[in-house]
VOBA-1610 file (N, C-alpha, C; in pm, whole numbers, padded with zeros to 5 digits, always signed):
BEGIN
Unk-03364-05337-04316Unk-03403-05361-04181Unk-03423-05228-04109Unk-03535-05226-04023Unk-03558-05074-03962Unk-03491-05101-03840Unk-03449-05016-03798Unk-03445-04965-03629Unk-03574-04931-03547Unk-03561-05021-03450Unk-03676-05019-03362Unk-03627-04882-03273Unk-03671-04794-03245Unk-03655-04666-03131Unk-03700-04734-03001Unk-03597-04759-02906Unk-03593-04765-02781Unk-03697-04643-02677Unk-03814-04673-02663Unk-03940-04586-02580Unk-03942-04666-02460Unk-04015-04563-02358Unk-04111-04604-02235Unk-04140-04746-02272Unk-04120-04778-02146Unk-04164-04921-02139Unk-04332-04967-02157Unk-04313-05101-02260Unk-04473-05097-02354Unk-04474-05239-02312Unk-04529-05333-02378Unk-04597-05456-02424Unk-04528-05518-02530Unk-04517-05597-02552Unk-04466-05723-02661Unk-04551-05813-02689Unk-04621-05840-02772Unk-04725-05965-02789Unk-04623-06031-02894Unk-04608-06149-02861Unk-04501-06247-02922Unk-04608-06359-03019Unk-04570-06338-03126Unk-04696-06458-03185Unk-04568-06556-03289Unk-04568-06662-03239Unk-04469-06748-03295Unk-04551-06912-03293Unk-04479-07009-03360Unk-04533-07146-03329Unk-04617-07198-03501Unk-04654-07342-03462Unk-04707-07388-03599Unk-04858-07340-03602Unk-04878-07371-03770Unk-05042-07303-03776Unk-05015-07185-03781Unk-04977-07049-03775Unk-05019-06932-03813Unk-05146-06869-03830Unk-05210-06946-03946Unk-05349-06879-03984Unk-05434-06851-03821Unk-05414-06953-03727Unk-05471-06941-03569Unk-05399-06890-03501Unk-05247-06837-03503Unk-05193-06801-03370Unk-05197-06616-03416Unk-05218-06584-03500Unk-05158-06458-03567Unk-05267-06394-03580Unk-05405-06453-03572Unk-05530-06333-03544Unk-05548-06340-03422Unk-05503-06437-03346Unk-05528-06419-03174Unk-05433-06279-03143Unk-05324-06344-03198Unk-05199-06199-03166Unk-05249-06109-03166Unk-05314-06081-03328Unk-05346-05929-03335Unk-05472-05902-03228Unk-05552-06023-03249Unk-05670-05892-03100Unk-05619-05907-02973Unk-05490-06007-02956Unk-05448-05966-02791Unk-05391-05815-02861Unk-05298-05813-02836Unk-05281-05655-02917Unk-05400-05552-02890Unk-05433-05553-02992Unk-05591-05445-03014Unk-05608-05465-02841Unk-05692-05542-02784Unk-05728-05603-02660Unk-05654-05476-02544Unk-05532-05491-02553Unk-05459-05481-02498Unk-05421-05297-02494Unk-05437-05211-02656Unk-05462-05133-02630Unk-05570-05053-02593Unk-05663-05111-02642Unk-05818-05081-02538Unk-05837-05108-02421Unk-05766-05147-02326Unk-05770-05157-02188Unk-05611-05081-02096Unk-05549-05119-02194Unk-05418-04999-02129Unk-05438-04857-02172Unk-05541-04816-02272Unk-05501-04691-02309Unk-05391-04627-02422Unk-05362-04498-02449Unk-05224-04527-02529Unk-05109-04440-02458Unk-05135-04478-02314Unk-05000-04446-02214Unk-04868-04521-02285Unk-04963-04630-02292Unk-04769-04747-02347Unk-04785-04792-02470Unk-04606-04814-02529Unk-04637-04887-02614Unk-04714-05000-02626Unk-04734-05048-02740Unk-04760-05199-02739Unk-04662-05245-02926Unk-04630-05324-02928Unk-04548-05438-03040Unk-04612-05576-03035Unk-04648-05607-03164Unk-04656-05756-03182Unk-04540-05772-03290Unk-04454-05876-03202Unk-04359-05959-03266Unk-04395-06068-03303Unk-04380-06089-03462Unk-04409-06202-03544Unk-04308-06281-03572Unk-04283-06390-03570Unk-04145-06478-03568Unk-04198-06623-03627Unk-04135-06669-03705Unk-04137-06834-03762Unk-04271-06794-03919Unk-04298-06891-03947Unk-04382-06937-04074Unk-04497-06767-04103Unk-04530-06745-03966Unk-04634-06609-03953Unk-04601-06493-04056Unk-04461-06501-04083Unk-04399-06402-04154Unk-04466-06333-04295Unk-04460-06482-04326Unk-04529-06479-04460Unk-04702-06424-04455Unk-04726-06396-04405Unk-04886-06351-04431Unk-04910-06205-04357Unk-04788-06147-04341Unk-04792-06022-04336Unk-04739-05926-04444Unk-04752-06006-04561Unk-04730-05951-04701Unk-04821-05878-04805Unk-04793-05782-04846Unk-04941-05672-04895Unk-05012-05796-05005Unk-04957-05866-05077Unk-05043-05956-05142Unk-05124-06039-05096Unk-05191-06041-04970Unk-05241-06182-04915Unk-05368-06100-04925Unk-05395-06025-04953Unk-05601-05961-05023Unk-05589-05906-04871Unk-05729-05891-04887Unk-05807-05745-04789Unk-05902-05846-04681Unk-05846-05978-04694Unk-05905-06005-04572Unk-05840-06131-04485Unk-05860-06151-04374Unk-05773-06190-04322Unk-05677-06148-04226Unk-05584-06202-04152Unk-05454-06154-04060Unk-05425-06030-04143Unk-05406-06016-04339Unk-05374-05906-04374Unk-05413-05766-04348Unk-05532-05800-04346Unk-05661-05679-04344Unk-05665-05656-04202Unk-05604-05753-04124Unk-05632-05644-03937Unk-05511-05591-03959Unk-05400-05629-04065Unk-05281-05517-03968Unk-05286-05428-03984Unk-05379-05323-04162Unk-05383-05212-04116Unk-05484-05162-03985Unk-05594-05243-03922Unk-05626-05226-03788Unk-05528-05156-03730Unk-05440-05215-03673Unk-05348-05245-03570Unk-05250-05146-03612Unk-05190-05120-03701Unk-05072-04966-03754Unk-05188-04851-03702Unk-05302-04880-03735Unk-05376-04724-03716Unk-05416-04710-03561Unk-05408-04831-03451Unk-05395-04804-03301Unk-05328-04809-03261Unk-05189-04766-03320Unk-05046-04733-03288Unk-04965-04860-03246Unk-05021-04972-03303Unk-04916-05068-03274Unk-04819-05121-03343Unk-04712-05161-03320Unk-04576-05197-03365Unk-04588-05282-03461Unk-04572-05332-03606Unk-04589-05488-03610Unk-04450-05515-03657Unk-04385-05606-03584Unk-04237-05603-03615Unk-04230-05735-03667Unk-04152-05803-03792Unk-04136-05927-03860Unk-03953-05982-03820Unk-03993-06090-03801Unk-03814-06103-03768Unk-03736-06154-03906Unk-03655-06101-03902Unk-03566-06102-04049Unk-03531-06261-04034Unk-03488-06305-03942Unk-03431-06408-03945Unk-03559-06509-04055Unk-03659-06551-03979Unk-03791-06557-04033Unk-03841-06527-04151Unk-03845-06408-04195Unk-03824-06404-04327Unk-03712-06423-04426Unk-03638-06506-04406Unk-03551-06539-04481Unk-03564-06665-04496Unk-03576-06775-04373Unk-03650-06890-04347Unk-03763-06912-04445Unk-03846-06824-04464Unk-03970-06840-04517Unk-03978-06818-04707Unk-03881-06764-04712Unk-03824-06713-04811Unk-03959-06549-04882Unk-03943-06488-04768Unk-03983-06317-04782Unk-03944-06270-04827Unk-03932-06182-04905Unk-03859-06046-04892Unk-03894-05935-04831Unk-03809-05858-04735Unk-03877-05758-04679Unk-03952-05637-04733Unk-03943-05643-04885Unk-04032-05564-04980Unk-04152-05587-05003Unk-04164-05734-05011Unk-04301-05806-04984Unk-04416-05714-04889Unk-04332-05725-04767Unk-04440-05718-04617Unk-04544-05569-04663Unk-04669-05592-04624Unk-04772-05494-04612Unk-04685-05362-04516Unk-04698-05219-04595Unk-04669-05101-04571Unk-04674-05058-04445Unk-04596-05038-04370Unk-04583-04977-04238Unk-04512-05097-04101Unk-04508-05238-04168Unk-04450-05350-04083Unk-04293-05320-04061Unk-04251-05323-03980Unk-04149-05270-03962Unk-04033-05474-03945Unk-03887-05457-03951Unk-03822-05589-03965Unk-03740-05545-03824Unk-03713-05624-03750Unk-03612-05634-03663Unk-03522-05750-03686Unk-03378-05784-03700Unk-03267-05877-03728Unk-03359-06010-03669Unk-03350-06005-03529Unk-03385-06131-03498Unk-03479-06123-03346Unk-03617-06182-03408Unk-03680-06190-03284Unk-03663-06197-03144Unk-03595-06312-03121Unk-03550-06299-02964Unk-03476-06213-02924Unk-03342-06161-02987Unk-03297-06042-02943Unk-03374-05941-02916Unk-03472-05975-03022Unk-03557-05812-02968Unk-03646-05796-02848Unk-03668-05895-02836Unk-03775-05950-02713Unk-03679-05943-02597Unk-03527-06032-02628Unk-03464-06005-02510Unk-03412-05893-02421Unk-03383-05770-02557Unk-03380-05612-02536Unk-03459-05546-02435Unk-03644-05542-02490Unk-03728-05528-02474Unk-03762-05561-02344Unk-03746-05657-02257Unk-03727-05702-02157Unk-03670-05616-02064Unk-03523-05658-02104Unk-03395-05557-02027Unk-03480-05454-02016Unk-03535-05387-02077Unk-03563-05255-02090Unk-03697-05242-01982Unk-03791-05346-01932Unk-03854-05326-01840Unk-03987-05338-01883Unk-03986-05402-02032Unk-04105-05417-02082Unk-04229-05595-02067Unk-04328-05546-02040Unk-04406-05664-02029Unk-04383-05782-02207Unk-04420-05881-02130Unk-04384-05993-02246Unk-04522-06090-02193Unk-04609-06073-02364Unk-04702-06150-02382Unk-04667-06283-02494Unk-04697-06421-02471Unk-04646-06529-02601Unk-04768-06571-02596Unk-04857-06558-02760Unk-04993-06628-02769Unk-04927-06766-02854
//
């Protein structure tokens, strides 16, 4: 499990819920979206939580939700997987495509993130 580094207050795009294959490419271009119109003053994080988990794994080919996340690592965005979630899903965090980072458990992190003064997006 990584440690998320506590920064300047950023963005959270929360992508959770049934269906995946539809909620998890919206995520990623709110995201993208989101750093093309804020700039890269702030962070931005998309938190992935429930079934989504699974298709942020380097085996899912070069196209697809897989193929935007290296998009999205290379415009400096977060992609954080919740452990809880991948365990649910039965992941391993060795699985996930290179540079996805795990946080224990989604809502904590969101709830942190918050405290901390950060905007909260849920697609």
């Amino acid at each position: 499990m990584t440690d998320v580094p506590r920064t300047m207050a950023g963005l959270c795009v929360h992508g959770n819920g049934p269906s995946p294959e539809t909620w998890l490419p919206a995520s990623m271009r709110t995201a993208l979206n989101a750093v093309a119109d804020l700039g890269g003053d702030r962070p931005v994080e998309l938190v992935v939580q429930g079934p989504g988990v699974a298709l942020l794994t380097a085996g899912k080919g070069a196209e697809g939700p897989a193929a935007q996340l290296d998009e999205l690592l290379g415009a400096g965005i977060a992609v954080l997987a919740c452990a809880n979630s991948l365990r649910s899903a039965g992941v391993d965090e060795s699985d996930l495509r290179p540079g996805v980072r795990v946080v224990p458990a989604a809502v904590g992190h969101l709830a942190r993130r918050q405290w901390d003064g950060w905007a909260y997006v849920r697609v």
